[in-house]
One Martini backbone bead per residue (centre of mass of N, CA, C, O) as a GRO file, in nm:
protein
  274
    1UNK     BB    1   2.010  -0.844  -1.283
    2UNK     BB    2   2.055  -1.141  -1.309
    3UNK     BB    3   2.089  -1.425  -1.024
    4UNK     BB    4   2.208  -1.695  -0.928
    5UNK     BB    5   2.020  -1.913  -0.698
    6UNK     BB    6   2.152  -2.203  -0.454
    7UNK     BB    7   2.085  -2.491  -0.361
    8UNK     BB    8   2.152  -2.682  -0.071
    9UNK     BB    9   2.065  -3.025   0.034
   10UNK     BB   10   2.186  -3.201   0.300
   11UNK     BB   11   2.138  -3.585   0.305
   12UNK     BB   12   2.334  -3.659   0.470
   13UNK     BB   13   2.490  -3.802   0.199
   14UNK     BB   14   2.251  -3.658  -0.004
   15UNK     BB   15   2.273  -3.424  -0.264
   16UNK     BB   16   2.023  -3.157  -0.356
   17UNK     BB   17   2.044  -2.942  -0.671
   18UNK     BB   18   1.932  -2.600  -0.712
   19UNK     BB   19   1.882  -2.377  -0.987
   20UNK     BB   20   1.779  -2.017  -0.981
   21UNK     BB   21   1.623  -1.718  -1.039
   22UNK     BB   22   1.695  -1.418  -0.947
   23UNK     BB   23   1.553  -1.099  -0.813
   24UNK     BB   24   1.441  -0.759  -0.793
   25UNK     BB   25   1.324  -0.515  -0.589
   26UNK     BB   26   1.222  -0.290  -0.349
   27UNK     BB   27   1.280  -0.006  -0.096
   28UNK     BB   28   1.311   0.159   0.284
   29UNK     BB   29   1.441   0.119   0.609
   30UNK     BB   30   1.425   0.077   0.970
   31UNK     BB   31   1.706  -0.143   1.134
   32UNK     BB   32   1.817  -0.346   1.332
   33UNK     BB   33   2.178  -0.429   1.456
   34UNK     BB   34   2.324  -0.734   1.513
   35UNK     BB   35   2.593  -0.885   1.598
   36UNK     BB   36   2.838  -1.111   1.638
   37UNK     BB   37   3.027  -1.372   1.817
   38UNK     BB   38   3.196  -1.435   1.573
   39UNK     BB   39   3.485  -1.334   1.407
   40UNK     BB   40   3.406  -1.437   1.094
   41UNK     BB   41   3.123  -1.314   1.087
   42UNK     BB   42   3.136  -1.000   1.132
   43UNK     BB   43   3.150  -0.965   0.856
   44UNK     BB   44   3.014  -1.212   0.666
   45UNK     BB   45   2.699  -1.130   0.828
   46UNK     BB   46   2.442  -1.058   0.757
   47UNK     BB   47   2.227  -0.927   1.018
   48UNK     BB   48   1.841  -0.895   1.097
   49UNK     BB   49   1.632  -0.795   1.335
   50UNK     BB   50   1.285  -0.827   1.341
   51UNK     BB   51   0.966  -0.669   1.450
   52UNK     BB   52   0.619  -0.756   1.561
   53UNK     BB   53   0.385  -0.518   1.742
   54UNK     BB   54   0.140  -0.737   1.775
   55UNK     BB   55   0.304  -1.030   1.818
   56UNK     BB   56   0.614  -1.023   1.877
   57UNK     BB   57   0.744  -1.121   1.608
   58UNK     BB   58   1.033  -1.259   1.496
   59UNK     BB   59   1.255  -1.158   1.225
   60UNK     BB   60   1.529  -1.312   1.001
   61UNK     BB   61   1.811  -1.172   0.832
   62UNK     BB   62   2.066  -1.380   0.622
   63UNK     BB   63   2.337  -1.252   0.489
   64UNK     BB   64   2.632  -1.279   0.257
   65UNK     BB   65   2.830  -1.075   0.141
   66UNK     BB   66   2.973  -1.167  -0.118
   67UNK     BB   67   2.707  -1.331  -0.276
   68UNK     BB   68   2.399  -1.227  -0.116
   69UNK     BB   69   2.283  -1.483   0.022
   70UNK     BB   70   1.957  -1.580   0.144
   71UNK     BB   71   1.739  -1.566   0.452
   72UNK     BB   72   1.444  -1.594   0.613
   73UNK     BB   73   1.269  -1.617   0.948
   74UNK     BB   74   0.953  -1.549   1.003
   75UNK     BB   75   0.759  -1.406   0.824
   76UNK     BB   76   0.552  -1.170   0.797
   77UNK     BB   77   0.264  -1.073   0.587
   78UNK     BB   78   0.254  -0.717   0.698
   79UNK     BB   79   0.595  -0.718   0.633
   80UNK     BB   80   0.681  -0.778   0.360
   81UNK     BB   81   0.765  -0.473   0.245
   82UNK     BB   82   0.975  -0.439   0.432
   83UNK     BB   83   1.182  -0.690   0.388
   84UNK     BB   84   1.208  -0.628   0.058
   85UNK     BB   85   1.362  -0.327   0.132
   86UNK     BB   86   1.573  -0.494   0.267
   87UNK     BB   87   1.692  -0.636   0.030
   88UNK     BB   88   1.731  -0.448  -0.137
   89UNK     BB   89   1.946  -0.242  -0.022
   90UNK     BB   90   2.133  -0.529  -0.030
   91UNK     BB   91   2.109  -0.676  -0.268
   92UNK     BB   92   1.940  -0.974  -0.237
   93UNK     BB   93   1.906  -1.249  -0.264
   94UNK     BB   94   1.644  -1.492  -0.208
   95UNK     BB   95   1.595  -1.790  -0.113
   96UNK     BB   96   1.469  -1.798   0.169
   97UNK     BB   97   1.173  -1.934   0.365
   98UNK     BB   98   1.129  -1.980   0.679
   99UNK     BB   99   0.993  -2.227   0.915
  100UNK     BB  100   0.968  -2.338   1.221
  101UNK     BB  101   0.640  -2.339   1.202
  102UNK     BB  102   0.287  -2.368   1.264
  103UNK     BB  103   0.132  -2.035   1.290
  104UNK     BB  104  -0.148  -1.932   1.533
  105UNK     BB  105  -0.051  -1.571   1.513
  106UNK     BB  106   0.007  -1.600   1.225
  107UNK     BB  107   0.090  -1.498   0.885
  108UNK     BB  108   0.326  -1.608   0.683
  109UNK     BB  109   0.529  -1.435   0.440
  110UNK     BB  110   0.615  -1.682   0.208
  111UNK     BB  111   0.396  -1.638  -0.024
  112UNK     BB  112   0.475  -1.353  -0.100
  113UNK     BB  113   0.769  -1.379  -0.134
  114UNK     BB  114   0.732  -1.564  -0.396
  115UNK     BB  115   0.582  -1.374  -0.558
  116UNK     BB  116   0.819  -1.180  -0.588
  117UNK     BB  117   1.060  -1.402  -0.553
  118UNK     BB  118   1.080  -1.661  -0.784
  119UNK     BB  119   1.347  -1.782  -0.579
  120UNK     BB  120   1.190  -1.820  -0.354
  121UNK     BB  121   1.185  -2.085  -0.081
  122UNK     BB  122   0.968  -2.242   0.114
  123UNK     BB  123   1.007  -2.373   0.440
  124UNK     BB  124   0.947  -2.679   0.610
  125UNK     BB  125   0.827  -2.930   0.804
  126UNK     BB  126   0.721  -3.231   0.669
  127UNK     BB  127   0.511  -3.289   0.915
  128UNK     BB  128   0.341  -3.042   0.892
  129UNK     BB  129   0.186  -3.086   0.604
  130UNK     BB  130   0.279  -2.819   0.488
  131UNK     BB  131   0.335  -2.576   0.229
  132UNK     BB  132   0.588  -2.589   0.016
  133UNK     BB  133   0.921  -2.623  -0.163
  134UNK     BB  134   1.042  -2.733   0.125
  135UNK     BB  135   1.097  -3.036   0.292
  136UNK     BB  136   1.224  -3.096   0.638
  137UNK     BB  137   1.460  -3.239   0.856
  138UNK     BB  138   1.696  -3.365   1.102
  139UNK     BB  139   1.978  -3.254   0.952
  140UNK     BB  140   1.934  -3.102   0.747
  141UNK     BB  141   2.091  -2.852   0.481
  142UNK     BB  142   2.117  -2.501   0.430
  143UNK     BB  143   2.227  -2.296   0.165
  144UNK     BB  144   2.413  -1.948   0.192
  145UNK     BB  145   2.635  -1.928   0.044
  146UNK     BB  146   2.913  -2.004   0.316
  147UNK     BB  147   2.658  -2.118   0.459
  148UNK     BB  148   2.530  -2.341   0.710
  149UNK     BB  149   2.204  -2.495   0.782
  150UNK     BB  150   2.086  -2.612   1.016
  151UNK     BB  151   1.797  -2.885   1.151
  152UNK     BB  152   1.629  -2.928   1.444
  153UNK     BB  153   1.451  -3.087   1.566
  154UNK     BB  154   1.159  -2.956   1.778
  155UNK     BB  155   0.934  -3.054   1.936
  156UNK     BB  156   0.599  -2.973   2.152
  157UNK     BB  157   0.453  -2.733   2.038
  158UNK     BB  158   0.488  -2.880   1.793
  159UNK     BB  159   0.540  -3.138   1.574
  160UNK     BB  160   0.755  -2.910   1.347
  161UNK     BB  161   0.977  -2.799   1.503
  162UNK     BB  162   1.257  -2.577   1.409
  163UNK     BB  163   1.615  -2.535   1.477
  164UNK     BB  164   1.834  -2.299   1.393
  165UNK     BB  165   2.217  -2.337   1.290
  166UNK     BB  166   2.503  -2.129   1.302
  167UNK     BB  167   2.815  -2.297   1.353
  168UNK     BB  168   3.026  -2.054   1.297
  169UNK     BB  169   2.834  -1.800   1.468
  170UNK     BB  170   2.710  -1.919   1.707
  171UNK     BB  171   2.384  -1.929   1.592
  172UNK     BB  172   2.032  -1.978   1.716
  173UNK     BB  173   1.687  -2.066   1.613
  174UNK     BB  174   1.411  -2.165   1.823
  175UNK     BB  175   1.149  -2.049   1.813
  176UNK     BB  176   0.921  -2.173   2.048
  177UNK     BB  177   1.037  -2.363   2.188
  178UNK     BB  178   1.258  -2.113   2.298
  179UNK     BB  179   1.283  -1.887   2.489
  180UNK     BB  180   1.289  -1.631   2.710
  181UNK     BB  181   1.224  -1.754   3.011
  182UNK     BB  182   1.109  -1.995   2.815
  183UNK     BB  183   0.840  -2.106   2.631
  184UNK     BB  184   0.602  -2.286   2.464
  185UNK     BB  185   0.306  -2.389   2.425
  186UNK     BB  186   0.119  -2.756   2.505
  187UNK     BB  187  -0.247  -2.729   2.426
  188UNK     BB  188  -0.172  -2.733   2.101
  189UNK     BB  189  -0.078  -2.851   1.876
  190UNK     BB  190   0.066  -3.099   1.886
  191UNK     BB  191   0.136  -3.105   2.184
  192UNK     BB  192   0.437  -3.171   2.422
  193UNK     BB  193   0.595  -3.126   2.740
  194UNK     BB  194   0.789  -3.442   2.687
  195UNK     BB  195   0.895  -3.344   2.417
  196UNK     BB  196   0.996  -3.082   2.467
  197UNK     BB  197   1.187  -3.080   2.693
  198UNK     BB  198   1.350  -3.275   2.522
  199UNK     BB  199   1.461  -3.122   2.284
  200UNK     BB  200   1.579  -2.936   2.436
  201UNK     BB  201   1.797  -3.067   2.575
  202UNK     BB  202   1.899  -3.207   2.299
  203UNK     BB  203   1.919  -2.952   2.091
  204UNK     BB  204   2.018  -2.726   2.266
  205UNK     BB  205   2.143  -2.753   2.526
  206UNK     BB  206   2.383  -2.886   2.371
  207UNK     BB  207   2.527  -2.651   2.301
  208UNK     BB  208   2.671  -2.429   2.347
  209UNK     BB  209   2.719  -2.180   2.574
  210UNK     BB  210   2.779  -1.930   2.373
  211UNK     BB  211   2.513  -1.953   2.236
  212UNK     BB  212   2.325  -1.750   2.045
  213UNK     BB  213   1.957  -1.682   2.103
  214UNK     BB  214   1.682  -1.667   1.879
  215UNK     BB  215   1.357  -1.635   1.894
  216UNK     BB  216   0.997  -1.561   1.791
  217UNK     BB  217   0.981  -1.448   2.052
  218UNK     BB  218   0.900  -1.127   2.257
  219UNK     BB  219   0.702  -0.956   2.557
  220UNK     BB  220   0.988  -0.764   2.738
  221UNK     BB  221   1.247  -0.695   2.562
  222UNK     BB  222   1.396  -0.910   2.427
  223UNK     BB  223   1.603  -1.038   2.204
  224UNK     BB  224   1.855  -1.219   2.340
  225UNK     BB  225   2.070  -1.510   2.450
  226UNK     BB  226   2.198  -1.832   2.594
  227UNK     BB  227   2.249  -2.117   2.638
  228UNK     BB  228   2.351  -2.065   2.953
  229UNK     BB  229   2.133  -1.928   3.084
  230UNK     BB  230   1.898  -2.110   3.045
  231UNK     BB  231   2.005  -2.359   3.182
  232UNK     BB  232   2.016  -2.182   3.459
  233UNK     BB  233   1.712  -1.932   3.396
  234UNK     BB  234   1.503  -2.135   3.313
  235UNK     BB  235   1.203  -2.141   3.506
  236UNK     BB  236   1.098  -2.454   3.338
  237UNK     BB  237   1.369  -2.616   3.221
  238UNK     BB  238   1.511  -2.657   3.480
  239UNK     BB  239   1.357  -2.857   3.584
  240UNK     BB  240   1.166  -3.160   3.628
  241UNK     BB  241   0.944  -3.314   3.421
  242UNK     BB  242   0.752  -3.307   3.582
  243UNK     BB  243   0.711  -3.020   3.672
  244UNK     BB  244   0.689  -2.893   3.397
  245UNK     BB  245   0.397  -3.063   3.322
  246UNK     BB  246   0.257  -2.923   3.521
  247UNK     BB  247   0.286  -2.668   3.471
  248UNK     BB  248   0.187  -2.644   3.172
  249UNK     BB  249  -0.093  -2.799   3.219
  250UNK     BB  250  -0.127  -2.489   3.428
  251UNK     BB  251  -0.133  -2.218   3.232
  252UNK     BB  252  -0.460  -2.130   3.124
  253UNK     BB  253  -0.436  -2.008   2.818
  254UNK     BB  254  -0.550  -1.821   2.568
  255UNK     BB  255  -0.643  -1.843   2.230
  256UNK     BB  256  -0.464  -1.706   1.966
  257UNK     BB  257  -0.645  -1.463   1.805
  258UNK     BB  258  -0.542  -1.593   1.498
  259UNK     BB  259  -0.612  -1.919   1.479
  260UNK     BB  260  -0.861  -1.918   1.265
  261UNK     BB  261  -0.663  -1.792   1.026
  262UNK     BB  262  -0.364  -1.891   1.045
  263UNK     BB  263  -0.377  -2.216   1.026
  264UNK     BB  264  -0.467  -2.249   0.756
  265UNK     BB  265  -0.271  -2.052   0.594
  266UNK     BB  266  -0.006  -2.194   0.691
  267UNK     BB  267  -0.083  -2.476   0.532
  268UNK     BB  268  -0.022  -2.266   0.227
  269UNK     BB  269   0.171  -2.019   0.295
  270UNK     BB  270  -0.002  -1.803   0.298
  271UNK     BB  271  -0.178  -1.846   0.042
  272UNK     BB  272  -0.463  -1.979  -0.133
  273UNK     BB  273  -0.361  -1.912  -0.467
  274UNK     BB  274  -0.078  -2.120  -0.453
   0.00000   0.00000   0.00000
């Protein structure tokens, strides 16, 4: 049975409406659970943290447990029959496929799942010139269910990185901006060192200190953070602008395995015939 996903984009003032047919999809996974700590959430917001044992990235499906109205967070292209078969596991709509921003190590799943799902549009941000079905900028919110997700600019990783707050169940996304006692390299992808550090500080570190943060990566074996330990215990972000930025400038890590297949494909949405 088709079902109406309604997309709701409130810039500033302005509120920009589209309704279109959700579709339904096939088959089952196994994939972990975790809670969330904000009171009324921990019912009506089904959270489910997807792990890509290549790369390192984290995949997010976020969805009103009422309305089934769904976003995805950072699909990875090789993983995306999995997060399919959870999608129907759930009966969920996917209105969205989100991209924190245009990733060097991976290619996106946004552009297949579009193609699954044809009710769902992928987002990213407009700054980053990549294809999109929805370019959003910093303050824009995105609605699915009764919920609302924030939209925070945060370059310097790239210039077009992007944080969502789910500020209702106290949970942030922050794509490579911030990982787990680190942050993304700024040594290409219009990176800047003095950029993400502004970034880090006005737009993530600013939120509740009990909010819990769930990064793009982990190459340790952590899932998530809290905004008060990074500003305690990260130990690149505590620093002051001078000290990261020699940091920075001199962490001469080599450039990741998939960047010359990822970078072209993420600028199309990871599908060249879309």
């Amino acid at each position: 049975m088709a079902s109406l996903c309604r997309q709701l984009i409130r810039v500033g003032a302005r509120t920009l409406k589209d309704t279109r047919v959700s579709q339904t999809l096939v088959a089952p996974v196994c994939v972990r659970a975790f809670a969330t700590g904000a009171g009324n959430c921990k019912d009506s917001l089904i959270f489910r943290q997807l792990f890509d044992n290549t790369t390192y990235t984290y995949t997010y499906l976020l969805a009103d447990s009422e309305s089934k109205e769904a976003v995805i967070i950072d699909p990875v292209i090789e993983l995306v029959d999995r997060d399919l078969r959870i999608i129907k596991d759930f009966d969920l709509k996917l209105c969205y496929a989100l991209n924190t921003h245009v990733h060097a190590d991976h290619v996106t799943g946004s552009g297949r799942l579009k193609q699954s799902i044809p009710s769902c549009q992928s987002v990213i941000a407009a700054v980053s010139k990549a294809k999109a079905s929805v370019h959003v900028k910093d303050g824009d919110v995105l609605k699915f269910g009764k919920f609302d997700l924030e939209i925070r600019a945060t370059p310097g990783h790239t210039n077009g990185c992007l944080t969502f707050v789910l500020h209702e169940c106290g949970l942030a996304f922050t794509g490579d901006a911030l990982l787990i006692r680190g942050c993304g390299r700024t040594d290409f992808q219009q990176g800047s060192s003095e950029t993400l550090y502004k970034s880090v500080h006005d737009k993530i570190f600013s939120l509740p200190e009990d909010f819990l943060l769930y990064p793009g990566h982990d190459y340790t074996g952590q899932t998530m953070t809290t905004v008060g330990e990074e500003k305690k215990l990260n130990k690149r972000l505590t620093k002051d602008l001078k000290s990261f930025t020699e940091l920075m400038n001199n962490l001469k890590l080599p450039y990741p395995k998939k960047i010359d297949q990822a970078l072209p494909a993420n600028m199309v949405c990871g599908v060249f015939d879309e």
